[in-house]
LOVEX-74275 format. One record per residue (C-alpha): residue number from 0; residue in one letter; z, y, x. Coordinates in Angstrom, 3 decimals. Last residue first. Layout:
[atom NUM, "A", [Z, Y, X]] ...
//
This chain:
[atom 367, "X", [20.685, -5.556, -26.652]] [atom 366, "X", [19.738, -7.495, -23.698]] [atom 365, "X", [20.129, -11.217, -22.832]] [atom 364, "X", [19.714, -13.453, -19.932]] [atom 363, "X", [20.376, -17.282, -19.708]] [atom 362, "X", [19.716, -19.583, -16.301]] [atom 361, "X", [19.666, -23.348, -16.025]] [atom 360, "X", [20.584, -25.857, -13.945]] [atom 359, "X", [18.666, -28.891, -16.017]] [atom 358, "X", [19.435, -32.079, -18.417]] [atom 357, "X", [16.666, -32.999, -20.136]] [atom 356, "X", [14.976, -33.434, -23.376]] [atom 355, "X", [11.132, -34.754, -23.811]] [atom 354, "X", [8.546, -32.939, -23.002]] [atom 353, "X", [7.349, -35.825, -20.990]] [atom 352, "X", [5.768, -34.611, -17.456]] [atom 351, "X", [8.477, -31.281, -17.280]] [atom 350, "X", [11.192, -32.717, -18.782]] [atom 349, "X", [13.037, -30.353, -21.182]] [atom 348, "X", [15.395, -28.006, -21.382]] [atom 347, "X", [17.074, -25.981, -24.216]] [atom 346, "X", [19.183, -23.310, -24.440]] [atom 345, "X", [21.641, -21.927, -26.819]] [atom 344, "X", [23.055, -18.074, -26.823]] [atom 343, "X", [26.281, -16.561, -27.284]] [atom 342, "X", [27.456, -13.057, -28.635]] [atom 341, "X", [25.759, -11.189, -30.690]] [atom 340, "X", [23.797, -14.175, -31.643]] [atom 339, "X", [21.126, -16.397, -29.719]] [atom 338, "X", [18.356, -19.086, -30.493]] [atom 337, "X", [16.630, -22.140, -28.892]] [atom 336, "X", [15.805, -19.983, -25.367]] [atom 335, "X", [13.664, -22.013, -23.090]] [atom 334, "X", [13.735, -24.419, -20.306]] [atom 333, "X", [11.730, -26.357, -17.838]] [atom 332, "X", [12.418, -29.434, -16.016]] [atom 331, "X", [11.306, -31.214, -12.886]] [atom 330, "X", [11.745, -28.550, -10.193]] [atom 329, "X", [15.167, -28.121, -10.434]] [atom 328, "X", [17.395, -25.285, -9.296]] [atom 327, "X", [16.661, -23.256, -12.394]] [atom 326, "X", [15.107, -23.630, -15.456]] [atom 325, "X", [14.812, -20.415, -17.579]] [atom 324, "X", [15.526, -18.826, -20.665]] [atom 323, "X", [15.232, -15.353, -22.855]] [atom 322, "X", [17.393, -13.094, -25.100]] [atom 321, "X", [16.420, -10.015, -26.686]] [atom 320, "X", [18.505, -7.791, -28.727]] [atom 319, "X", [19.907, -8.076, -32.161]] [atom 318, "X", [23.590, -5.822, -32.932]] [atom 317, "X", [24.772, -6.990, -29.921]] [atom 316, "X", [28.352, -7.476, -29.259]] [atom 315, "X", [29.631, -8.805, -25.786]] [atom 314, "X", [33.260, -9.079, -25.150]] [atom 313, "X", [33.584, -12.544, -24.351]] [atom 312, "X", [29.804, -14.308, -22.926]] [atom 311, "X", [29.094, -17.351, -24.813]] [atom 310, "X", [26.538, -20.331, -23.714]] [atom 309, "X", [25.530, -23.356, -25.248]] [atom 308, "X", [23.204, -26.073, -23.870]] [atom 307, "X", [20.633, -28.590, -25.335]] [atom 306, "X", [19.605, -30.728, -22.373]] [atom 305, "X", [21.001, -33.858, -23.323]] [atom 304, "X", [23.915, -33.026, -25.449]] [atom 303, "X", [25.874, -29.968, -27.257]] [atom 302, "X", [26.672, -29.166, -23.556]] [atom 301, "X", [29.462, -26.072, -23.839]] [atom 300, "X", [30.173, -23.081, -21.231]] [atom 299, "X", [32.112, -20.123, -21.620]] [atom 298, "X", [30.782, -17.232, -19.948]] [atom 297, "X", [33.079, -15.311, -17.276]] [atom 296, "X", [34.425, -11.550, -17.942]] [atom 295, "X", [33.683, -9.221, -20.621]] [atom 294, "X", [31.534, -6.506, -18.687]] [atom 293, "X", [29.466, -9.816, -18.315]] [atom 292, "X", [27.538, -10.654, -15.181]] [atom 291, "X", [26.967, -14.352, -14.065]] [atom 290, "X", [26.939, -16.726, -10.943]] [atom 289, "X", [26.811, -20.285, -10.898]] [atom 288, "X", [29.094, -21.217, -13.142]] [atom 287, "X", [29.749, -24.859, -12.780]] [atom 286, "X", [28.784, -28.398, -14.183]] [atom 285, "X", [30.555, -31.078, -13.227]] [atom 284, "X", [30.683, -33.815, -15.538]] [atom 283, "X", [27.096, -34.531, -15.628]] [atom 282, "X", [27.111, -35.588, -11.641]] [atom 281, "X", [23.238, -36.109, -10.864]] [atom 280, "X", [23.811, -33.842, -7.875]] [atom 279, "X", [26.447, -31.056, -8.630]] [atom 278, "X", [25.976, -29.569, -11.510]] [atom 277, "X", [24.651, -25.743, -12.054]] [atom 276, "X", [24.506, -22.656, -14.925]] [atom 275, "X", [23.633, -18.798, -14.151]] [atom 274, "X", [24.914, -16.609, -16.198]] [atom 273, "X", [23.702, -13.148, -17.537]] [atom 272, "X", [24.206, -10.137, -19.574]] [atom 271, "X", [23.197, -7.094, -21.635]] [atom 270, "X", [24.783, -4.053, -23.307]] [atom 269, "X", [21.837, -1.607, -22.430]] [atom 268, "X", [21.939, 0.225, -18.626]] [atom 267, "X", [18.431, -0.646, -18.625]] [atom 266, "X", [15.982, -2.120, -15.788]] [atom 265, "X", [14.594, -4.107, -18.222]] [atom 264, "X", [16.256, -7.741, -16.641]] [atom 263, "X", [19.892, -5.712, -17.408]] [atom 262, "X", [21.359, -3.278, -14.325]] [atom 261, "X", [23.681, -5.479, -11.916]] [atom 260, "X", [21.750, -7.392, -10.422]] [atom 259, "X", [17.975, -8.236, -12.044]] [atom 258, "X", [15.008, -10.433, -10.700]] [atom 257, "X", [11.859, -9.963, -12.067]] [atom 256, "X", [8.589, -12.148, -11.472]] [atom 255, "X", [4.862, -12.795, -12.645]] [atom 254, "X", [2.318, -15.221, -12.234]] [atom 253, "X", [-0.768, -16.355, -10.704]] [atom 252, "X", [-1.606, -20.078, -11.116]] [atom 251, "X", [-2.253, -22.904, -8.407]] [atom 250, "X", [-1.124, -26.368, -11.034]] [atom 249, "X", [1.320, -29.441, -10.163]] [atom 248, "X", [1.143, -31.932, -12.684]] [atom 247, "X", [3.352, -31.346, -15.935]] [atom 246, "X", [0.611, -32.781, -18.537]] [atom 245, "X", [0.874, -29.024, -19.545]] [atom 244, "X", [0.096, -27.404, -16.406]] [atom 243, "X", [2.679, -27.042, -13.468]] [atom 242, "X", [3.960, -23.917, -11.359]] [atom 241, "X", [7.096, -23.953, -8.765]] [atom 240, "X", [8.877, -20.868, -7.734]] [atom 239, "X", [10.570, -20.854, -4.724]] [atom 238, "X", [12.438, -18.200, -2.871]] [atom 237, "X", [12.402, -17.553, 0.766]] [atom 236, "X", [15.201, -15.733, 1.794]] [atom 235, "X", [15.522, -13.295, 4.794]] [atom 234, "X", [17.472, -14.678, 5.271]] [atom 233, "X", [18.652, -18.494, 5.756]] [atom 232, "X", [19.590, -20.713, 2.825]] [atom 231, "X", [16.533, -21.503, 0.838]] [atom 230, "X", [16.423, -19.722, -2.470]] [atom 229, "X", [15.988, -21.524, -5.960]] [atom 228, "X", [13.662, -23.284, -8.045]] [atom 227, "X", [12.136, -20.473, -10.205]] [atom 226, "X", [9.954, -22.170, -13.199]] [atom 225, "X", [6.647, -21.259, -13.919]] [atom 224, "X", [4.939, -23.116, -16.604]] [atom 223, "X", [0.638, -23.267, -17.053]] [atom 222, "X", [-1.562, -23.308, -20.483]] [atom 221, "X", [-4.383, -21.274, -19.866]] [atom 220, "X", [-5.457, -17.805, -20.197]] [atom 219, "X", [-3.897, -16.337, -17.127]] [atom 218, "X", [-0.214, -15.472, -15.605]] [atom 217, "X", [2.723, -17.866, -15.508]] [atom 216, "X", [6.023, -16.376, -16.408]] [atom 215, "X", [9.447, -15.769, -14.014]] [atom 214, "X", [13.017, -14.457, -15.318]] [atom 213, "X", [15.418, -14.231, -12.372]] [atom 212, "X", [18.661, -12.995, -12.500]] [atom 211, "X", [21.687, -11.719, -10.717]] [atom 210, "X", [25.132, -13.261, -10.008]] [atom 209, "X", [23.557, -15.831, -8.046]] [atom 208, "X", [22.903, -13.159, -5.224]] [atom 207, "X", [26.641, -12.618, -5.118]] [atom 206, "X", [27.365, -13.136, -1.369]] [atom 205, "X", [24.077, -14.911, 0.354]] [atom 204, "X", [22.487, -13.073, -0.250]] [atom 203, "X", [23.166, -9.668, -2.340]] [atom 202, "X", [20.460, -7.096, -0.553]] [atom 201, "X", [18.337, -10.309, 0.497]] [atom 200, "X", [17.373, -10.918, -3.096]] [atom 199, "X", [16.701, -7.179, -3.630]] [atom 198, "X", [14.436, -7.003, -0.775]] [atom 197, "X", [12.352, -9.996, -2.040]] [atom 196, "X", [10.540, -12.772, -0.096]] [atom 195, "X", [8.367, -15.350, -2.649]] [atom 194, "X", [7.550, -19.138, -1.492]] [atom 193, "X", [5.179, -20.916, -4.261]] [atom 192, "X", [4.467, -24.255, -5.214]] [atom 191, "X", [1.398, -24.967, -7.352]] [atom 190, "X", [-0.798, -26.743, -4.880]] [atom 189, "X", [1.217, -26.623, -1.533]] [atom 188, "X", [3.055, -23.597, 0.374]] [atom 187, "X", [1.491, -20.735, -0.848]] [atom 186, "X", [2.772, -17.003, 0.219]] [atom 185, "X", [4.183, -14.022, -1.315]] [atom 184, "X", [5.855, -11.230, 0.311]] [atom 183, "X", [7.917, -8.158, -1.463]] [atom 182, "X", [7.881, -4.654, 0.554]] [atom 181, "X", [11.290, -3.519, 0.746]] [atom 180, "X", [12.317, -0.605, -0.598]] [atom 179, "X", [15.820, -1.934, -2.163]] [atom 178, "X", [14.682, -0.673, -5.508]] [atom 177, "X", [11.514, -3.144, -5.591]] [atom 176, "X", [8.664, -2.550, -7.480]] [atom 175, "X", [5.158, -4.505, -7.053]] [atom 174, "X", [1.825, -4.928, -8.092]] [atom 173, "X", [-0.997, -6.621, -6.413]] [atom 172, "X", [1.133, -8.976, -4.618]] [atom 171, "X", [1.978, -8.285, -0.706]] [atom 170, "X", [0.070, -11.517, 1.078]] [atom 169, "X", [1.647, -14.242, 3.551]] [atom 168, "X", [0.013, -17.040, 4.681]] [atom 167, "X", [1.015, -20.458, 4.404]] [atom 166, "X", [-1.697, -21.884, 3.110]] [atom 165, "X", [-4.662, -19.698, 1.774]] [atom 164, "X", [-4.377, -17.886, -1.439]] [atom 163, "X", [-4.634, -19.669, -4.522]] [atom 162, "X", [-3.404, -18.024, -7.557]] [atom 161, "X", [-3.304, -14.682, -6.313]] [atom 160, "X", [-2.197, -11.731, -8.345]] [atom 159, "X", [1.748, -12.816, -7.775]] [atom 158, "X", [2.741, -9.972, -9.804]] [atom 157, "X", [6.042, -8.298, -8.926]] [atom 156, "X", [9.506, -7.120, -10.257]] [atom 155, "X", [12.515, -6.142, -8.437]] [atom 154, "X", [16.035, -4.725, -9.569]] [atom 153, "X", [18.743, -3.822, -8.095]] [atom 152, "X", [21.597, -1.865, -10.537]] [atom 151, "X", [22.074, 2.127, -10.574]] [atom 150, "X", [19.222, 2.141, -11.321]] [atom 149, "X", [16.895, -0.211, -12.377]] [atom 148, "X", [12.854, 1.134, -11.651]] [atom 147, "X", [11.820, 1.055, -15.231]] [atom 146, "X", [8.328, -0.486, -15.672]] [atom 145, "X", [9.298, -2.747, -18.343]] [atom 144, "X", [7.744, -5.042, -21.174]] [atom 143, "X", [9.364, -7.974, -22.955]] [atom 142, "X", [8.200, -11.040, -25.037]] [atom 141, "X", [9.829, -13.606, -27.188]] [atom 140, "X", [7.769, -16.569, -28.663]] [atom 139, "X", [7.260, -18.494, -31.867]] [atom 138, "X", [4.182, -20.643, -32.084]] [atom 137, "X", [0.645, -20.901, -32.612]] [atom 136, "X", [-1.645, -23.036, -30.746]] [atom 135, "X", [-4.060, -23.185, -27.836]] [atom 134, "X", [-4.332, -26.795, -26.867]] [atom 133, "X", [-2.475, -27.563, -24.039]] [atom 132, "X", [-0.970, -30.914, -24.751]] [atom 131, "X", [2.795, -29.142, -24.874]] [atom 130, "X", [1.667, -26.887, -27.492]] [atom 129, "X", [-0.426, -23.992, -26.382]] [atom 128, "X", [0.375, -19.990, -26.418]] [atom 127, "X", [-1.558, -16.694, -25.490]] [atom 126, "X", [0.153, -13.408, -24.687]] [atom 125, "X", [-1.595, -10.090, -24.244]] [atom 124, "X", [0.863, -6.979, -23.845]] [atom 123, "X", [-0.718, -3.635, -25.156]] [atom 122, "X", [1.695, -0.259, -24.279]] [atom 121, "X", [0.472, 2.588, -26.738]] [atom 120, "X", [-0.598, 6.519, -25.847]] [atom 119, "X", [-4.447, 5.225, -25.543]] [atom 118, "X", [-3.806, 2.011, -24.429]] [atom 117, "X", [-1.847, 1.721, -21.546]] [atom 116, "X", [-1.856, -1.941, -20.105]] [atom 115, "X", [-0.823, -5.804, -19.852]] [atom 114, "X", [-2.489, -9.071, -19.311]] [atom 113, "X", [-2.806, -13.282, -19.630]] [atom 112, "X", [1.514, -13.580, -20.288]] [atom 111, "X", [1.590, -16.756, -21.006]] [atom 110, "X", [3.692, -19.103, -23.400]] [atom 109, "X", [3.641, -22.883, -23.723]] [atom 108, "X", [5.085, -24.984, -26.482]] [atom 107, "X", [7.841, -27.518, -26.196]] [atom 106, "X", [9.789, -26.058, -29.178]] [atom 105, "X", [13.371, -28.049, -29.947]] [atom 104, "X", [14.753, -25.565, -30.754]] [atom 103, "X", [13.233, -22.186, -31.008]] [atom 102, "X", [11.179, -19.711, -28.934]] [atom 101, "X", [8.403, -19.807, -25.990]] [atom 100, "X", [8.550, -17.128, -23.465]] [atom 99, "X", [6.912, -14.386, -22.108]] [atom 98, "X", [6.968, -11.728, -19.824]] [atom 97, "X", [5.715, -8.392, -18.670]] [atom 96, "X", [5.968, -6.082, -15.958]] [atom 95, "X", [5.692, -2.394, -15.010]] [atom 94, "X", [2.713, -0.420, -13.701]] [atom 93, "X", [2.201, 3.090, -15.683]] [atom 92, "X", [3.239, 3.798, -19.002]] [atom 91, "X", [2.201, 3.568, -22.523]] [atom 90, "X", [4.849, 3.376, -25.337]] [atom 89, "X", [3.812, 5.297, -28.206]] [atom 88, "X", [2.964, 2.322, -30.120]] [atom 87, "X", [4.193, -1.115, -28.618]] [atom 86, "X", [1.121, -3.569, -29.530]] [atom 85, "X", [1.279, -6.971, -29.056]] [atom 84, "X", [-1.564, -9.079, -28.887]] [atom 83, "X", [-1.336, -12.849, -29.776]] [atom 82, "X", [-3.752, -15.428, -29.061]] [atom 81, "X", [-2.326, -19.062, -30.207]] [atom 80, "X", [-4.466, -19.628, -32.975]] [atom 79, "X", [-7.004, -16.740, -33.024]] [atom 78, "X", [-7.095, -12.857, -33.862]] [atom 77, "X", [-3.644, -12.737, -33.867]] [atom 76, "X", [-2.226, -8.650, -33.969]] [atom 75, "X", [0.937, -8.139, -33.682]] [atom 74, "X", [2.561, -4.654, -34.448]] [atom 73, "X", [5.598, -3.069, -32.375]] [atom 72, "X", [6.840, 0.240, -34.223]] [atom 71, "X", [7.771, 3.603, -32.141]] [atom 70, "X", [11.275, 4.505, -31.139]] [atom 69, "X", [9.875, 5.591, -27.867]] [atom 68, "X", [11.972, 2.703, -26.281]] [atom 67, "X", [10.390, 0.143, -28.446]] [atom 66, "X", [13.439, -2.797, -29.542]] [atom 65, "X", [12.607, -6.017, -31.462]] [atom 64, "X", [15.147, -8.347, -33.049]] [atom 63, "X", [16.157, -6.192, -35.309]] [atom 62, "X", [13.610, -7.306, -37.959]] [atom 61, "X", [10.593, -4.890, -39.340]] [atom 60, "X", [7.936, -6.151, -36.826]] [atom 59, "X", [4.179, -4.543, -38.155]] [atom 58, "X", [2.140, -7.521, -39.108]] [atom 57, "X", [-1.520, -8.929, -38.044]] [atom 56, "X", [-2.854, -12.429, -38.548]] [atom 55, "X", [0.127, -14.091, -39.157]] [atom 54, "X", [0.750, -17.466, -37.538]] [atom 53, "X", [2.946, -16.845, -35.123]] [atom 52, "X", [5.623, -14.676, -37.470]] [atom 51, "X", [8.984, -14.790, -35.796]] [atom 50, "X", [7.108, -12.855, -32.910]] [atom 49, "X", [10.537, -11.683, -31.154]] [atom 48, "X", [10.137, -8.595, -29.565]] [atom 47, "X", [11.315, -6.573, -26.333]] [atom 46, "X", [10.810, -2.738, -25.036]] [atom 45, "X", [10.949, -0.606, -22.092]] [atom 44, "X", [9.153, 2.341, -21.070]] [atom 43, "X", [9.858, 5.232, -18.184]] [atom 42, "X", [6.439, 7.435, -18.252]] [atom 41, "X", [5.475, 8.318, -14.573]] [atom 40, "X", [5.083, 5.855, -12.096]] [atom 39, "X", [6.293, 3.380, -9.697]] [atom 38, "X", [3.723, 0.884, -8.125]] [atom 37, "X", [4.056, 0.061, -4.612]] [atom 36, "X", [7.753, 1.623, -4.078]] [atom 35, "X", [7.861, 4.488, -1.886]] [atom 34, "X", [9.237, 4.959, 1.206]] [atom 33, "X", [8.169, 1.746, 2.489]] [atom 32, "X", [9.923, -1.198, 4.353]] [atom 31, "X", [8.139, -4.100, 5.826]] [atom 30, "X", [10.158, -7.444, 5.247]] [atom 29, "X", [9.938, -9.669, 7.879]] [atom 28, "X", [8.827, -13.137, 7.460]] [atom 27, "X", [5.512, -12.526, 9.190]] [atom 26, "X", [6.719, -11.891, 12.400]] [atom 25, "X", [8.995, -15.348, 12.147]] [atom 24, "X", [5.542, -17.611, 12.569]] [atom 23, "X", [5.310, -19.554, 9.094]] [atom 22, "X", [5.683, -23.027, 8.271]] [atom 21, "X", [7.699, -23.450, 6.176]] [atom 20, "X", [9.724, -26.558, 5.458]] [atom 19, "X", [11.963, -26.641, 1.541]] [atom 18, "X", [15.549, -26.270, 1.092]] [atom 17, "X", [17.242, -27.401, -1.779]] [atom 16, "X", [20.755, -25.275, -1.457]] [atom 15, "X", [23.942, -27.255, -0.552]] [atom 14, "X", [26.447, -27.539, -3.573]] [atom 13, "X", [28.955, -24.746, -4.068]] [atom 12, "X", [32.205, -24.220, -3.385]] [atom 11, "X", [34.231, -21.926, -5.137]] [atom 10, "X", [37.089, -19.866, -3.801]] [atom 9, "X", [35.477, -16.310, -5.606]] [atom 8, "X", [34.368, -16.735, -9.131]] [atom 7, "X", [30.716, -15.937, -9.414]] [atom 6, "X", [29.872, -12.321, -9.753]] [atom 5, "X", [17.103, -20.022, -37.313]] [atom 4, "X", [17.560, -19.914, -39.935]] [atom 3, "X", [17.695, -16.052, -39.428]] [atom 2, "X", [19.273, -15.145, -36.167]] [atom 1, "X", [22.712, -13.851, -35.910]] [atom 0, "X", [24.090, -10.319, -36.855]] 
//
């Protein structure tokens, strides 16, 4: 079924890691460990949906691109351009995550996740969207919700609740799970770049750590991207995520992050993958595997042209699913998911200032 219309390999060496100054005494780099995650709770939920309808006012999603754990329907509701609300009936539960991203080729449009919670016995995910200028706008997005805890994979997820905190000090977000145990840190660095710590980063680093994945979404009601940059090379490892508004300037935002290994970005033991795509330098001829997981073995690799990638991962056969997109490694670009089939997905990247198409390291996940 395809779309309407529309660990890494061992011997490999890879390029030095971006590192970026902090300035932080060591005490407050240390992970604190708790017994018991900040936010796990009752009522395991997870669900996905492709709005392939932006500018209907309210539908019920009939196409298999859409899964509700409770087997209950997904409605969207628009009450303005660009303002969606999704509804996933029967599915309330505690905590969790959400995320968003834009869909399509060629789509430059920004998604945000501005809120999630329990209604009544229902799980209600707010997303609101812009075109590249910022004006709210319709467009086609895919969206997720979790607050499973990952087993027997690692899996972390967190809300960066503060958008601008003071310099170089460390807070715990507002919301948090972690399967490691460790207590997740979050500090600012500059305007709009961010340094995260995460147990279940440091559990795999700096052996397979690229094998897992990141998916990251700005928080609020107006247009921002969130891209993760990478991890600096020491441990525990800071990780970077870097936040711009639509003229691609540097913005403070909250947002919100999940990082998967091993168990798919839901926390499910679904049919899903990864891969994580590099170059070295400015060298277009050399792009690597990163990192992946497939039951079927390494992704195949193919670059249709400037930023506009293809990726295919043997063995894997989803009836629909839920596939999703991110820049990775540079700070410049951002990327998206163009369209996927059982099998393979396309991605797109683009300049962050220009919107217009550029090559980027990249990272694909999908979930069946």
């Amino acid at each position: 079924m395809t779309h309407p219309g529309s660990g890494s390999p061992s011997g490999r060496t890879l390029p030095p890691m971006r590192r970026y100054p902090i300035a932080l005494a060591a005490a407050l780099l240390v992970i604190l460990f708790a017994p018991v995650p900040a936010f796990a709770g009752p009522g395991a939920v997870d669900g996905y949906v492709w709005v392939d309808q932006p500018s209907t006012v309210d539908y019920t999603v009939g196409h298999a691109w859409r899964h509700n754990s409770t087997g209950g329907d997904i409605t969207v509701h628009r009450p303005s351009a660009g303002v969606y609300r999704l509804t996933f009936e029967g599915m309330a539960g505690s905590g969790g995550v959400a995320h968003a991203r834009p869909y399509g080729s060629g789509n430059t449009a920004i998604c945000t996740v501005a809120g999630w919670r329990s209604g009544g016995s229902d799980q209600v995910v707010d997303v609101h969207c812009f075109d590249a200028a910022g004006t709210a706008a319709d467009t086609r997005f895919v969206a997720g919700f979790t607050n499973r805890t990952g087993l027997p994979g690692t899996l972390a997820y967190l809300f960066a609740s503060k958008a601008s905190p003071p310099l170089g000090v460390p807070y715990e977000p507002k919301s948090w799970y972690d399967s490691t145990g460790g207590t997740p840190q979050v500090w600012r660095q500059s305007v709009g770049v961010y340094m995260m710590i995460v147990g279940t980063v440091d559990s795999h680093y700096p052996v397979d750590h690229h094998d897992g994945v990141y998916q990251v979404t700005a928080y609020g009601r107006g247009p921002a991207r969130c891209e993760v940059h990478g991890e600096n090379d020491e441990t525990p490892t800071p990780i970077a995520v870097f936040c711009h508004d639509a003229a691609g300037a540097p913005v403070d935002t909250r947002f919100v992050v999940t990082y998967a290994h091993g168990v798919s970005a839901l926390g499910t033991g679904a049919a899903s993958a990864n891969a994580h795509y590099s170059y070295f330098s400015d060298d277009l001829t050399s792009w690597y595997l990163a990192g992946y997981r497939n039951a079927g073995g390494a992704t195949g690799f193919t670059r249709w042209g400037i930023g506009n990638y293809r990726v295919t991962f043997p063995g894997l056969a989803m009836g629909g699913g839920h596939a999703t997109a991110g820049s990775r490694g540079n700070p410049s670009t951002y990327c998206h998911i163009a369209w996927w089939g059982p099998g393979d997905a396309t991605v797109n990247c683009f300049d962050r200032t220009t919107d217009l198409p550029a090559d980027s390291e990249f990272s694909v996940l999908m979930v069946d």
